[in-house]
C-alpha angles and dihedrals in degrees: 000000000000099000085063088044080053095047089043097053084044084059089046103054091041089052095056089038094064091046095050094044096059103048107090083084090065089045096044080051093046099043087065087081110357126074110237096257092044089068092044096053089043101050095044099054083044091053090036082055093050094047086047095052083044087054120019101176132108119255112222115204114184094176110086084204095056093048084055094053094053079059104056090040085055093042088049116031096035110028113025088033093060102027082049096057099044106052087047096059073059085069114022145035118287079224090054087049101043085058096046100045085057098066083067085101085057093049093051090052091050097048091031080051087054106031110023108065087182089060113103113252115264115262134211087246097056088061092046089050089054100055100039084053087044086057094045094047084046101058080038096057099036097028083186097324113122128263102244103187110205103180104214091054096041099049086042081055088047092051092043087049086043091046101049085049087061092048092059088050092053079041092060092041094052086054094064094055087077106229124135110284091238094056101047093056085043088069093034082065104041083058092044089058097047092054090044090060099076089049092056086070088056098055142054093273117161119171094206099150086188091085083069090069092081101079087208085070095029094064098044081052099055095043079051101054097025096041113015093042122019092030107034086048090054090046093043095046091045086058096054096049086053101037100022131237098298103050094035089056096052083081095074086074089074089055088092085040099057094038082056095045091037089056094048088053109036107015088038096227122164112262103229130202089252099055090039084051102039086042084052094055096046096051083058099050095052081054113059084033082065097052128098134226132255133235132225092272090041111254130128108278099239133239139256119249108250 
């Protein structure tokens, strides 16, 4: 029965993962005629208003501390997250992003190590797994470009990565309160939302609903809000309710993967030695990040109930 709970929470993740992976084409699309935190407020009441529809019930939360959990869930994995990695692709390179985002899965062993007593202990063989898939992501992102640091964008890329990981463990933490899944992130986004209006006033925002006329826009919008962002949230937060934050987290590895295999396919760009390779390396360190550990009489070391 928990290997199926397990099977089902790896689905999970790899679900969200190829959705996420693929939507830099919506926002390449979007960005044409919409600011970036246009799309992300957009997306997000589109996605609340879908959940809500999903789940129309009311959630009652009696705890004052849960309540402020769902907060800082919503402040962190919704609204700094997104509003961190976009001003930083002001300052700095989207190749110097895409490889620091993805130390986000080092960041949440290290916190799910400190905070959650019911995470597996961290291996040998998950570290080796990161920075084999860092490799891999690095020959991915700069595919023989140089790295060209610019240290406001890249430390804005390090607090978005370091912020995401706080929002698994709050993740983790909401799952053992116990709620439906769809609810829950209901509320995360509700909170997400709430946090994202004052930024609204610092940016370029327009809420000119004309611009979703055009059914080009329209449609990015909606896989956006319906898949990216109601949908992947449910399944992401699913996994981690199953696997737990860490290995939940390690799929974040396959994003640059996906975003390689999607523009092949799609964008019809030339697969190069550098991305096959890079792409190569990565696969393998998810991997070995995912696998457990043995114990003395060989069998697989089991894991703690969640």
């Amino acid at each position: 029965m928990r290997e199926n709970k397990n099977t089902m929470g790896h689905l999970a993740a790899l679900l969200t993962i190829l959705i996420w992976g693929t939507t830099f084409i919506s926002t390449k699309i979007l960005l044409v005629d919409f600011q970036p935190v246009e799309i992300l407020f957009f997306r997000f009441v589109m996605g609340y208003l879908v959940l809500l529809a999903a789940w129309p019930r009311r959630l009652k939360v009696a705890e004052r501390g849960r309540e402020l959990t769902f907060a800082a869930a919503g402040l962190c994995g919704i609204c700094l997250y997104y509003l961190l990695e976009n001003i930083a692709l002001t300052f700095t390179t989207a190749s110097n992003v895409g490889v620091i985002i993805s130390v986000a899965p080092f960041f949440t062993a290290i916190l799910a190590h400190v905070l959650l007593k019911s995470e597996d202990k961290l291996q040998p063989r998950f570290f080796a797994g990161f920075f084999l898939a860092m490799a891999g992501i690095v020959l991915i992102s700069f595919n023989g470009s140089r790295l060209k640091l610019n240290p406001a964008g890249d430390l804005l890329a390090v607090a978005a990565a370091l912020v995401w990981a706080v929002y698994s463990i709050l993740t983790k933490k909401i799952s053992g309160f116990g709620y439906p899944v769809v609810a829950a992130t209901r509320r995360t986004f509700f909170y997400g939302i709430l946090f994202m209006i004052p930024a609204l006033f610092l940016f370029d925002f327009e809420p000119e609903l004309t611009r979703l006329f055009h059914i080009k826009y329209l449609l990015n919008l909606l896989y956006l809000g319906l898949g990216a962002s109601a949908l992947c949230f449910v399944t992401w937060n699913f996994a981690v309710k199953r696997l737990g934050a860490v290995k939940t987290s390690v799929y974040i590895y396959m994003v640059p993967v996906i975003t390689v295999i999607t523009s092949v396919l799609i964008l019809h760009e030339r697969l190069t030695l550098l991305a096959g390779a890079g792409t190569a390396l990565t696969m393998a360190g998810l991997f070995l990040s995912e696998q457990r550990a043995k114990t003395g009489n060989g069998g697989e070391r089991p894991q703690e109930k969640n």
